[in-house]
N, C-alpha and C positions, 0 to 999 in steps of 0.2 A: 298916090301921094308919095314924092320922093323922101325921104329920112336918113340922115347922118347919125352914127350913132359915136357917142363918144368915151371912153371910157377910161377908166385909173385901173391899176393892177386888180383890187381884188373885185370877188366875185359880187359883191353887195352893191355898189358902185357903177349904175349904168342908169344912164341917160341918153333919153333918146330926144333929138331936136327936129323937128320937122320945117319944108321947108315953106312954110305958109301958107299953104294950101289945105283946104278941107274936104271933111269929109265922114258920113254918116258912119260907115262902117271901118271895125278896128282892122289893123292888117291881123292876117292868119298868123297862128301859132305853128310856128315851124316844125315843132316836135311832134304836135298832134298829128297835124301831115307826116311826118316821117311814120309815126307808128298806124298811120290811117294807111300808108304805102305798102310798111311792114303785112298790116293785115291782111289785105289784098291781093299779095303776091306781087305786088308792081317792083316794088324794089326791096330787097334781104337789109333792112338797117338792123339786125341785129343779131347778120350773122360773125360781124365779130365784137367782141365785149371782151370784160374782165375775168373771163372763164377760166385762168389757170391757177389751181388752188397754191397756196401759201405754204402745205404740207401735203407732200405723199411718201415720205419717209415714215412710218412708225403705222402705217394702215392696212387693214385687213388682207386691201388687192395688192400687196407689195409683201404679203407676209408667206413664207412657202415653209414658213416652220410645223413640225408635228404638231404640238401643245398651242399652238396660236399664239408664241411671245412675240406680238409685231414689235413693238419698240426693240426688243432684243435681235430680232432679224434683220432688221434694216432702221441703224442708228442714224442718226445727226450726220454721224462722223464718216458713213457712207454715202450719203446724198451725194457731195460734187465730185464722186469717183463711177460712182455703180448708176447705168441705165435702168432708168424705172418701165417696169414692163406695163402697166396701165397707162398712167399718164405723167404728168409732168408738174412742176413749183417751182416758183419764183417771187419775185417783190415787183409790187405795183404790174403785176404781170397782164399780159393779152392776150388769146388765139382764137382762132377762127372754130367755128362750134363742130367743126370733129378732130380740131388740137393736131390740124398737118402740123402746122407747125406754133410755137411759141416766142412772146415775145417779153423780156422782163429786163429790171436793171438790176442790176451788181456796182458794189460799193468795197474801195480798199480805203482804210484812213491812216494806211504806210507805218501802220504798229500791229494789227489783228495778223495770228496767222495763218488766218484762211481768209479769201475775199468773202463778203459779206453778200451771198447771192440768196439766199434764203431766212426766216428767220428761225429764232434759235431757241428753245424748252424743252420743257424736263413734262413726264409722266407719272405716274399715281406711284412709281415704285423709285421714283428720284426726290422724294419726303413731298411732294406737294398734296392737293388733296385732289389732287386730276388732270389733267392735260392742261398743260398751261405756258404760255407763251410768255418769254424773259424778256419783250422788247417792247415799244411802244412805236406804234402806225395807226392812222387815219384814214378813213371814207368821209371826204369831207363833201364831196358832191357825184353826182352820177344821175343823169338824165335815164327814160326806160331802153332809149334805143341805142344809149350808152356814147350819144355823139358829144356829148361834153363830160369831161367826170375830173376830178382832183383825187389823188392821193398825197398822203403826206407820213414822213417817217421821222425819226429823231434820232440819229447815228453818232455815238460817243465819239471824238476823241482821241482818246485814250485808247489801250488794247481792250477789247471786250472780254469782261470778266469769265471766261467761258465755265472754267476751272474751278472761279470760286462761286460761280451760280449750282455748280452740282455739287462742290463740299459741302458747303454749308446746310443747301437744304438737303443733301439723305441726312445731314444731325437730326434733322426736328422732327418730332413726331406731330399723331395729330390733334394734339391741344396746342403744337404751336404757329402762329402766323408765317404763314410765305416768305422767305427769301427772295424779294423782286431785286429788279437791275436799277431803282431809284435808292435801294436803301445801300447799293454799293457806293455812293458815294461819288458814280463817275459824272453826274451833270453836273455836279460841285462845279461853280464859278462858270458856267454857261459856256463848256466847252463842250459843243457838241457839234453836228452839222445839219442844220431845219433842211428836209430835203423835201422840194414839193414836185409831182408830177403832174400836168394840165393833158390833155387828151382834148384833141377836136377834131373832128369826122368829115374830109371834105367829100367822103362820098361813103359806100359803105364800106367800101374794103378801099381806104385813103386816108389814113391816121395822122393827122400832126400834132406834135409832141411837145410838149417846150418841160426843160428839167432844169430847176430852181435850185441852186447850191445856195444856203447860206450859212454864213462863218458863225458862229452866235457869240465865241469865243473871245477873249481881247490881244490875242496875238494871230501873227499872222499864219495860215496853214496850207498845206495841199492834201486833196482828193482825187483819186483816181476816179472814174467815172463808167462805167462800161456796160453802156447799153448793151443787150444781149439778144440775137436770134437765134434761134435752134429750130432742129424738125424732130417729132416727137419718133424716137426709135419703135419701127413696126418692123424695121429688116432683119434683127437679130435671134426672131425665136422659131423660124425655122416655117411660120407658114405657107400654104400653097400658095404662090401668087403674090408674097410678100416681101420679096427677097431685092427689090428693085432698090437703090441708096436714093435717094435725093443727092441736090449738092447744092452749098454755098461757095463765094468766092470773093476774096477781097479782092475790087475795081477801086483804086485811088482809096478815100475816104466812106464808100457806100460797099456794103453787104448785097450781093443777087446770089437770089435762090430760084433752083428751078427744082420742080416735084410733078409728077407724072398727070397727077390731079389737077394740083392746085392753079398749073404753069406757073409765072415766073414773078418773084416777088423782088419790092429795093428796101432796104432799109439804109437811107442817106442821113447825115448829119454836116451840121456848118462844123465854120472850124480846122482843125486838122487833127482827126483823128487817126488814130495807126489800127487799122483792120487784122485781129489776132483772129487765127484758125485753129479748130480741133474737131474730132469727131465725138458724137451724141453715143461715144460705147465704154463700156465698161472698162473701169482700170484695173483690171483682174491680178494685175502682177502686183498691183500696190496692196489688193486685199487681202488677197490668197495665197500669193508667189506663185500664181500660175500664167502662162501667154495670154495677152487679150487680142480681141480681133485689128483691134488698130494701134499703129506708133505713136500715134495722138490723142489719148483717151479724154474722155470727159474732163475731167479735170487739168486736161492741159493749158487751159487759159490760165487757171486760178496759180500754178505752181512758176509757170512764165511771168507772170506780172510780180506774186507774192516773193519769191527765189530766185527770178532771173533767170530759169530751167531750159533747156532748148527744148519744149513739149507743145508748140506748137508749130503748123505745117508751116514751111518757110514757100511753099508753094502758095499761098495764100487758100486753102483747099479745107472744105470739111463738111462736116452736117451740123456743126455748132461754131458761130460767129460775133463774134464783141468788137464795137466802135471803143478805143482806149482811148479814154481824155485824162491828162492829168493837168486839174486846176487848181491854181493857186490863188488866194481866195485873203485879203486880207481881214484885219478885224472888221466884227463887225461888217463885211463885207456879202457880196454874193455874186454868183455869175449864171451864168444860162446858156443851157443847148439848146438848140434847135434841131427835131428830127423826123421823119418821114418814112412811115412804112406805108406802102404800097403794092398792091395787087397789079402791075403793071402790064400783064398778056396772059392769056389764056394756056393749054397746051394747044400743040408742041411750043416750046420755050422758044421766045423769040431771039431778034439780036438783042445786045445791051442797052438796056434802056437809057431815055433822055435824062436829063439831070433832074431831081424835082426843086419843084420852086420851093424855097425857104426863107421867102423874102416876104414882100407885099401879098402876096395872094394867098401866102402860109400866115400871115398876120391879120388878112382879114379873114379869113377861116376861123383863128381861133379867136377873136372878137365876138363873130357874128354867132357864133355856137353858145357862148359866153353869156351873151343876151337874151338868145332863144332861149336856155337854160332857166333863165331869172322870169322872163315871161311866162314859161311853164308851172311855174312853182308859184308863180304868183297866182296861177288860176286855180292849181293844186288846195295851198295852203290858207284859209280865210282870213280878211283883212282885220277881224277881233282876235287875232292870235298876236300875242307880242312878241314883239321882234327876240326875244331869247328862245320864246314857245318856235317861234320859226326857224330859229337856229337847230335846233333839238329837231322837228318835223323833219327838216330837209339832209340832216347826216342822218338817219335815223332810215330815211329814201336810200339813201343812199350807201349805206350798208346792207342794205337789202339789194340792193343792183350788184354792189359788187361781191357779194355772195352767192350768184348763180357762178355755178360751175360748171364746166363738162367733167362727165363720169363716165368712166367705160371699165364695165367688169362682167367680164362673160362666166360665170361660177362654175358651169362642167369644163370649158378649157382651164381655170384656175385649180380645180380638183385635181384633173388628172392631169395637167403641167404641158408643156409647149414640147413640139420634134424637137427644136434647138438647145432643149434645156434637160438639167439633170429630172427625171421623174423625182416629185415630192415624195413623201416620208406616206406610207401605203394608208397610218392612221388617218389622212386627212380626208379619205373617204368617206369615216363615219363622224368625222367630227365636224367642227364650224362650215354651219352652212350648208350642209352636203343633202339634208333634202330640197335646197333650194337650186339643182341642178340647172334646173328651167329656166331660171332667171337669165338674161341679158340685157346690159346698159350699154346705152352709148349717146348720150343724150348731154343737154344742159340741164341742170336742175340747181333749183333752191336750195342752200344749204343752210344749216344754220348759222357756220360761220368758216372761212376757206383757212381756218389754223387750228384751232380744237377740236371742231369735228367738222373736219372736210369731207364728210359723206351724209347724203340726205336720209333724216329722221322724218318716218310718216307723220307725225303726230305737229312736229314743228312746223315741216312742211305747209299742212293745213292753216297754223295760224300765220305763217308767210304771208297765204296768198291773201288773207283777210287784205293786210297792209299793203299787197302789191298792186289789187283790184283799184287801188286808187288812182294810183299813175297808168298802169297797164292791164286789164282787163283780161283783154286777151291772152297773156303771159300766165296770170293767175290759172286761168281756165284749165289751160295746157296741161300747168303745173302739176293739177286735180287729176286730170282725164290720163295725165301720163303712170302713176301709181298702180293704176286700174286696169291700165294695158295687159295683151294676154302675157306678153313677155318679162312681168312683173307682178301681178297678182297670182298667187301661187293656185294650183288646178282645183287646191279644197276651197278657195274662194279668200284665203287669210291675204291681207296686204300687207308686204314685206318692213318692219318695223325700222331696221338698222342696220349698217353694214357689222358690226363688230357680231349682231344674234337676229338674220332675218325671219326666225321663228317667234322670238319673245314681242311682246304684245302691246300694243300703243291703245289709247284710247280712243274710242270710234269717232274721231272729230270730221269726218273728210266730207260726211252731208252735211254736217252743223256749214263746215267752210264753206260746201259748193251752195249752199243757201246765201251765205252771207255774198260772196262776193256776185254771186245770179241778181241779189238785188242792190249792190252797190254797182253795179254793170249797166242797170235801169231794167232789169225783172223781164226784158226781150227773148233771152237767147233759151228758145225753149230745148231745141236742137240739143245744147250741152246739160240742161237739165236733165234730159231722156239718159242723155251716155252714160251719166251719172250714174241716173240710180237702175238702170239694167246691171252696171256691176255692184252696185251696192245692195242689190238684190241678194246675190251670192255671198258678200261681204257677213250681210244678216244672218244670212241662213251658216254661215258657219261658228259665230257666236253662238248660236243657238244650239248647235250641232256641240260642239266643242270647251262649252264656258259656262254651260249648265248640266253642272252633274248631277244632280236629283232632279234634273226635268221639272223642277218645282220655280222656274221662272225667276230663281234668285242667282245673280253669276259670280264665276270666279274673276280670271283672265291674268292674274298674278300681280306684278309689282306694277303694271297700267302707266308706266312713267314714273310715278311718285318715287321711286327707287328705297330711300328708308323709311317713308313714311309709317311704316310699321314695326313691331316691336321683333320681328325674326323677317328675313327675307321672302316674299311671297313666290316668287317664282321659284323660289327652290321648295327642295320637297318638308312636309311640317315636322316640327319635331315629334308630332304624335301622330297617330291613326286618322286621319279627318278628312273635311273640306270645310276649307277657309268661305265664306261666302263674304260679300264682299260690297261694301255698299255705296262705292264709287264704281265698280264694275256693275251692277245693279244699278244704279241714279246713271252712270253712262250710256246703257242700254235702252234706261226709258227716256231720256233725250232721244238715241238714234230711232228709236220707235216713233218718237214725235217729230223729226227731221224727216223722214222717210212719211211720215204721214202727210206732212206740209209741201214734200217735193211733187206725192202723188196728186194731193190736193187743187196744185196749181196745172200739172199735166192735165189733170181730168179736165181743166176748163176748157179745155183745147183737142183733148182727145177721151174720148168715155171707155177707152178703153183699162183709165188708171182708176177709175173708181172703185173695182174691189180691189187695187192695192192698197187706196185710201182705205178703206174697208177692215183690210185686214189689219193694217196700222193701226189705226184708232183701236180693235182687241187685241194688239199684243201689248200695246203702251198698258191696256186696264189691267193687264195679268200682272206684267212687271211691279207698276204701282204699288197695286194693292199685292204682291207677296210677299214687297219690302217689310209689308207690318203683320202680314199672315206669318213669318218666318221670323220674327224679331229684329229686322235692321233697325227699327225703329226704338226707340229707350223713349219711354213718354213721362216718366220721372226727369230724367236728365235733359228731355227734350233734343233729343242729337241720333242719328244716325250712325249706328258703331258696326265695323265690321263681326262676325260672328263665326267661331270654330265649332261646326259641327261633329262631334266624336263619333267614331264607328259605332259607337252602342247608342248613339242618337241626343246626348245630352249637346246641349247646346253651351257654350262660352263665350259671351259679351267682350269681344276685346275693348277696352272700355278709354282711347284715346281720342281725346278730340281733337282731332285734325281735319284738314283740308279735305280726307276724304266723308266725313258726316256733313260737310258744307254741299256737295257737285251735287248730290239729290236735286239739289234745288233747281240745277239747270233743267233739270227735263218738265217744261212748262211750254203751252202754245194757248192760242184761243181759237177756238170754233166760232164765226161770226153767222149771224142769220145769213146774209149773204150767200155765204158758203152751203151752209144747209141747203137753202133754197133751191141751187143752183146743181147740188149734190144730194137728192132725197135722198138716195139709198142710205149713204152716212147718214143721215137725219134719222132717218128709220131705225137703224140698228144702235145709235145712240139713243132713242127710245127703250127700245128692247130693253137693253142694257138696264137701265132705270129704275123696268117695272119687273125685269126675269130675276136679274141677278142684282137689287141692292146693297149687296157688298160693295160693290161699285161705284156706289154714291159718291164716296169721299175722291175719288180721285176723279172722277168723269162728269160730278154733278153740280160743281158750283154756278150757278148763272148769275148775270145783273145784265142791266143796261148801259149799252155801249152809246158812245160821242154821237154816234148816228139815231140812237133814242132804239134802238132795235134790240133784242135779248141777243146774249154773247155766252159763251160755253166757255169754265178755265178746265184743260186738261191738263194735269199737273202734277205729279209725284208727291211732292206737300202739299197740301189745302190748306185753307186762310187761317186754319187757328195754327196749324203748323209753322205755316211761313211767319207770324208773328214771335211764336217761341224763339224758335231757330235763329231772324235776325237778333233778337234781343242776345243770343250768342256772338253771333258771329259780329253785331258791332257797338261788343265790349272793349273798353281800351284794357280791361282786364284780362283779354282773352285773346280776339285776331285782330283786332282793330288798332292800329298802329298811326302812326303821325304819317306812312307812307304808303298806303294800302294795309291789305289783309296778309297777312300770317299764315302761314301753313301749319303750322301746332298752334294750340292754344297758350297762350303766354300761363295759364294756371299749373301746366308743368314743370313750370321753372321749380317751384315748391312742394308740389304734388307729381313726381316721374310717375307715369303708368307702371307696375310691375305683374308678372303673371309666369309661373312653374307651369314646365308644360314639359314632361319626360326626363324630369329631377333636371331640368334646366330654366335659369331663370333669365326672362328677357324682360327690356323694359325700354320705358320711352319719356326722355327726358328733354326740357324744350331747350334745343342750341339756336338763337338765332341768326348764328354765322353757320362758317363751314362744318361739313361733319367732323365730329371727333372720333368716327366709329369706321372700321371698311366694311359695314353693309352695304350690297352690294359696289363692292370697287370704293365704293368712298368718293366718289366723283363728285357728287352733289348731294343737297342736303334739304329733305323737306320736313324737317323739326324743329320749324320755328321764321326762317327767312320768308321774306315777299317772293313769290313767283309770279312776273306778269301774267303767263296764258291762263293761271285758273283765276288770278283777280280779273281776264278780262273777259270772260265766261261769267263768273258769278255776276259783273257788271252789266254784263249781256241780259241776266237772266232778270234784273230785279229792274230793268225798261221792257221786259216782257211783262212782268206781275204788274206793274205801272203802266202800261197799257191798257191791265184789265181792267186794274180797280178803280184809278183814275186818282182824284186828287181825295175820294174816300177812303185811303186806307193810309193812315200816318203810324209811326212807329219812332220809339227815341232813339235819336243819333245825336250823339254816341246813348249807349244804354244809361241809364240813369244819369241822363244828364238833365231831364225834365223838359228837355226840347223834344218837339213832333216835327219831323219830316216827311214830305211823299217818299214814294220809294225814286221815281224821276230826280229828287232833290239829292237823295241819298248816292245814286248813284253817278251824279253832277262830282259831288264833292271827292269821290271813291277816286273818279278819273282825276282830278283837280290833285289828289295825294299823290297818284303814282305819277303825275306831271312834273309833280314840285320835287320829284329824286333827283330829275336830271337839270332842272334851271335855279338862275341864282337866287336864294334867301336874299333876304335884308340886310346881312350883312356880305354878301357877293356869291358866297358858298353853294357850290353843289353837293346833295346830301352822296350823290355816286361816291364822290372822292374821299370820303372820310377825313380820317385825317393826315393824308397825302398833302401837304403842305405845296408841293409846287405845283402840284395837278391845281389846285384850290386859289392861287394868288400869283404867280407865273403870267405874265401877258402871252407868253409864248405858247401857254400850254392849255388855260382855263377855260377857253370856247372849243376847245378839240374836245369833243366830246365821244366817252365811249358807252356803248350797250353792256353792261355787265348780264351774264346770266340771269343771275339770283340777287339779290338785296338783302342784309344786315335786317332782323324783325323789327329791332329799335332805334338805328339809328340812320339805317338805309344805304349803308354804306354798299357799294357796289361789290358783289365776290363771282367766284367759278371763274368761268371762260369770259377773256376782259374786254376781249377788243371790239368784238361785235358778236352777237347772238341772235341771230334770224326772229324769236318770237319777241323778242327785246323791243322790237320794232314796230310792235302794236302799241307803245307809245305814241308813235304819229298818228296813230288811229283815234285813239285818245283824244288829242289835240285836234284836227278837225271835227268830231263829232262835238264833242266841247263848245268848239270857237263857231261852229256853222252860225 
């Protein structure tokens, strides 16, 4: 069946007309072939994407200082001068998954005094309460194989406040709100420039481009424009075999690169642009007043275009290349490039390439991608989702796509520093990171977000792949199996937490994840199951080894994420003689106990060789459990789960906060089905044992009823059914975590009641804030004293469709607590998701609860469907805080929304 497809500019907007003919079957989904190709090996559709992060100025792999001040080592104000020795950043950026080279745009608006090639924030020690980005940019779409994608940015003006983004805010401390770039005043009267970038993939390495200028303003203006290629500097730090330059070359209007690897690249634009030249090296004389290696340094585009400098080659010659457009644009107006990068010959480098097409065949490329894109999402996202819920699913994709990054950081070359460079400060031996010698990246990976923390978080990571499993399975997998590599799971078996402390400690979600997406993948791929948990074998055994120090089955593992959720820093040392035990490290463990039982459980079906790991699963979950209440995690007055300080001379100390961490017990829940037994005596057998040897055991191993199939079913469960009834009757109080937006991570009873506790004539305490922290325990970055954090509401949501599985529709409970309504837990956990949906789509009166009270975020046509992922969430009024733009676990939102709308 032939088909015409026809379309209007935006992405919503596509109709397909056929030409009368019929026919039983739909045509194929384009995208699903490309990543069916992907998989295969037939064709790479995803070796080039949106991999190049937004920051590598102010990060760990750029920081060569003694003390580890990255921000202080490599400023803002260094970026378009000084060669980053990892990798590379720009806007709306591209490169091919081992970063030969990159491709990004840069923006002048003939008043800022630097071109605008990257964006622009301040750090935890510039008054904000964390890394945080001063500008506002968009993931508005992005297919898995990254052959269609939109970005969008919103570029004042006016000069960009640079000067008084960092006055103001080192004034404020931290009871006071953020100094953003809305409240300077610069979008006043709609003077800014909407700048959209389209991406369409006419093959895998065949990019076309189309860049959207518009005036928003009501005078008329001009924009500088300048598409940007570069090749990532690997020639300057003195390696064997490294030393070879690549080269660019201005031909008419079009950029050719050739690179020994890569062979020979075009990047073409319509138009008549003027091809500026420099090299990708450091401008040493501009930082330090020392020679640098080239007369052209890095920054010689930006001081040529910004000053009129003669710093770039007039040879037209370099390793860093910009197409110059200056448009002028009147009100209210808008214009467009059109551009084309290209993988045109393999090596050796051919002659110059043909012209690329940028007409009809560039226009049906980016049509037909445009389409496939819509069709994709259409089978993605369920047609009971409304069209706002779908807005929200599909940016939500698509900050998750363009959040993979390449990462490359070799930790013993970073220790002991490069031939070409000065040897680091000797301290850096023993300090950050240095027993993670072993480690080496060079990879793509999921990040949480490519401007706040452009380097991948284990823990995030995991709830990535939950959300990625939906579009791309495969990618997920990866993502999982990539952690666990030898070259990254340290030899004691710990998996690497964070680039800033690859020692400090995330929580063991990474089988919980490879479970989930194993059966959103359709429960086949046993092959990645195995990989799995052969290293999560060792992953175990080193919690166990290392996170239980009375060998009494209760754990530490320190701050586990939560950062202040406690009333003194856990991963530092206590203020007194003790061990902290810990009952979200404890309820974490007896999940991983039950994930590892569940992963064995399904191998064994297929191989009898996983039955005594089933085996030993099902008795380390009964130890953990039951020593939660053997050792007091448990408070049966208060009904809550508190962590507990052990004193050297054995008295024990209730720390007696109700937070998020008395709620995660709950997650560690599964069901043994007859099924299972049947199929698995031996576990059937020793879950007898169990029973009749040891009933202590009872409460956490013994609950049965009858299951949907009329057959007995087993709850193995950390809380048992009069526990789990207490506990919710906490946890969904609106007097406590229960919120208009989800669950709370302190108890709202704090507001009134601060936890306080003397411990070494020092006194700490914990008082509910539902915004940012007010306090710099640990860093002050984020805040679990009171705001919504998606990944543990989507864990707890997780866990009460597991209780709900068991009980079925006989076990009701009030939601909210004393409200004199009964809910299933299924019901309960409907509405749970339904709350943390309605942060981000519009109320009744048009409002997104993210934007607070952001007035143009909120009512703005330009601005109120751009939607961003905020970290964290306001407890009461859900206003969006932390890191704004996008946040990788943010993103289980759209997870949300399909399981929801199915």
């Amino acid at each position: 069946m032939a088909a015409v497809v026809k379309y209007r500019g935006d992405v919503k907007d596509v109709h397909v007309i056929t030409d009368g003919s019929s026919s039983d079957a739909s045509p194929p989904d384009a995208e699903r072939l490309r990543l069916a190709q992907a998989d295969s090996g037939e064709q790479d559709w995803r070796a080039w994407g949106p991999y190049l992060s937004e920051r590598a100025w102010g990060t760990v792999r750029e920081d060569y200082s003694e003390h580890g001040t990255a921000w202080d080592y490599f400023p803002h104000d260094h970026a378009r001068s000084r060669a980053y020795r990892w990798n590379e950043d720009g806007m709306a950026g591209v490169c091919d998954d081992r970063q030969t080279f990159a491709f990004a745009l840069a923006l002048w608006n003939g008043k800022d005094p630097i071109l605008k090639e990257r964006m622009f924030g301040l750090g935890g020690d510039g008054g904000n309460h964390g890394e945080d980005a001063k500008e506002y940019w968009w993931y508005e779409d992005s297919t898995p194989t990254h052959s269609w994608m939109r970005w969008r940015y919103h570029y004042p003006q006016a000069a960009f406040p640079y000067d008084e983004l960092v006055a103001v805010n080192a004034l404020r401390g931290r009871d006071d709100t953020e100094y953003e770039l809305v409240d300077t005043g610069i979008f006043d009267d709609d003077r800014y420039w909407a700048v959209t970038v389209d991406y369409a993939k006419a093959s895998p390495t065949d990019l076309c481009m189309v860049v959207t200028v518009a005036n928003r303003g009501d005078e008329a203006a001009t924009l500088h424009v300048l598409p940007t290629l570069w090749f990532r500097n690997t020639w300057a730090w003195g390696l064997p075999g490294g030393d070879r330059i690549p080269r660019l070359t201005g031909q008419g209007t079009r950029l050719v690169g050739e690179h020994r690897v890569l062979g020979q690249l075009l990047l073409e634009g319509d138009g008549g642009p003027v091809p500026l030249l420099c090299d990708n090296d450091t401008n040493a004389e501009r930082l330090w007043g020392l020679p640098g290696r080239s007369k052209y340094p890095k920054d010689g585009i930006n001081d040529h275009v910004v000053d009129g400098a003669a710093t770039v080659n007039p040879a037209r010659e370099g390793t860093k290349g910009a197409l110059h457009y200056v448009l002028d644009v009147p009100a209210g107006g808008q214009r467009q490039i059109r551009l084309r990068l290209t993988r045109t010959a393999s090596p050796p480098a051919a002659p110059p390439p043909p012209p690329a097409d940028l007409s009809d065949g560039f226009e049906a490329v980016v049509w037909a991608r445009r389409a496939e894109a819509n069709r994709f999402f259409a089978g993605v996202i369920p047609p009971a989702a409304t069209a706002d819920e779908a807005l929200v699913a599909r940016q939500a994709i698509a900050g998750l796509m363009w959040g993979k990054q390449f990462y490359h950081f070799d930790v013993k070359r970073w220790l002991e520093g490069d031939p070409g460079s000065t040897p680091p400060p000797a301290g850096r031996r023993h300090g950050r990171n240095s027993a993670w010698w072993h480690m080496t990246s060079f990879d793509v990976i999921s990040m949480p977000d490519p401007w706040e923390y452009p380097w991948y978080a284990a823990w995030d990571l995991a709830f990535h792949c939950v959300s990625i499993a939906r579009v791309d399975p495969s990618f997920a997998k990866d993502q999982l199996l990539l952690l666990l590599r030898e070259w990254y799971l340290h030899p004691n078996g710990q998996i690497p937490a964070y680039e800033w402390a690859f020692g400090d400690v995330n929580p063991p979600v990474h089988a919980w994840a490879a479970l989930k997406v194993f059966e959103i993948d359709g429960g086949r791929d046993y092959e990645f199951l195995a990989r799995v948990m052969h290293k999560l074998l060792l992953n175990f055994t080193w919690w166990v080894n290392r996170k239980d120090t009375g060998g009494n089955n209760v754990f530490e593992g320190g701050f586990l994420g939560l950062d202040n959720v406690g009333p003194f820093d856990r991963s530092a040392a206590l203020p007194v003689a003790g061990v902290l035990e810990q009952s979200d490290g404890t309820g974490w463990m007896g999940m991983y106990a039950l994930n590892l039982l569940d992963m064995a459980i399904v191998l064994a079906e297929h191989d009898r060789t996983w039955v005594d790991t089933a085996t030993k699963f099902f008795e380390h979950f009964a130890y953990i459990a039951a020593a939660a209440y053997e050792q007091g995690l448990w408070d049966d007055e208060d009904a809550f789960f508190y962590d507990v300080l052990r004193l050297a001379d054995g008295t024990k100390v209730p720390l007696k906060v109700r937070s998020v961490v008395g709620l995660l017990p709950l997650a560690a829940t599964t069901r043994l089905t007859a099924r299972t037994l049947h199929h698995l005596p031996e576990l059937g057998a020793r879950l007898r044992w169990f029973l009749t040897n040891r009933p202590e055991y009872a409460q956490v191993i013994g609950t049965r009823r009858l299951g949907p199939d009329g057959r007995q079913q087993r709850l193995l469960s950390m809380v048992g059914p009069e526990q789990v009834v207490r506990l919710l009757a906490r946890m969904l109080d609106p007097d406590e975590f229960l919120s208009d937006f989800g669950l709370r991570t302190l108890s709202r009873a704090h507001l009134d009641k601060p936890f306080s506790v003397t411990l070494g004539g020092q006194e700490f305490s914990v008082g509910y804030e539902p915004a940012e922290s007010t306090s710099g325990l640990f860093g002050g970055n984020s805040n679990w004293r009171g705001p919504i954090w998606m990944p543990t509401n989507f864990l707890l949501i997780s866990a009460l469709r597991d209780y709900a599985a068991f009980f079925g529709d006989d076990l009701q409970v009030e939601y909210p607590t004393r409200s004199g309504v009964k809910r299933t837990l299924d019901e309960i956990a409907d509405d749970l998701s339904a709350r943390l949906i309605a942060l981000f789509t519009q109320d009744d009166w048009g409002r997104r609860p993210i934007y607070g009270a952001a007035q143009m975020f909120q009512t703005h046509p330009d601005w109120r469907d751009l939607i961003a992922f905020p970290e964290y969430f306001h407890g009461d009024n859900g206003a969006g805080l932390g890191a704004w733009h996008q946040t990788g676990w943010t993103a289980l939102v759209a997870d949300l929304i399909l399981t929801l709308r199915r």
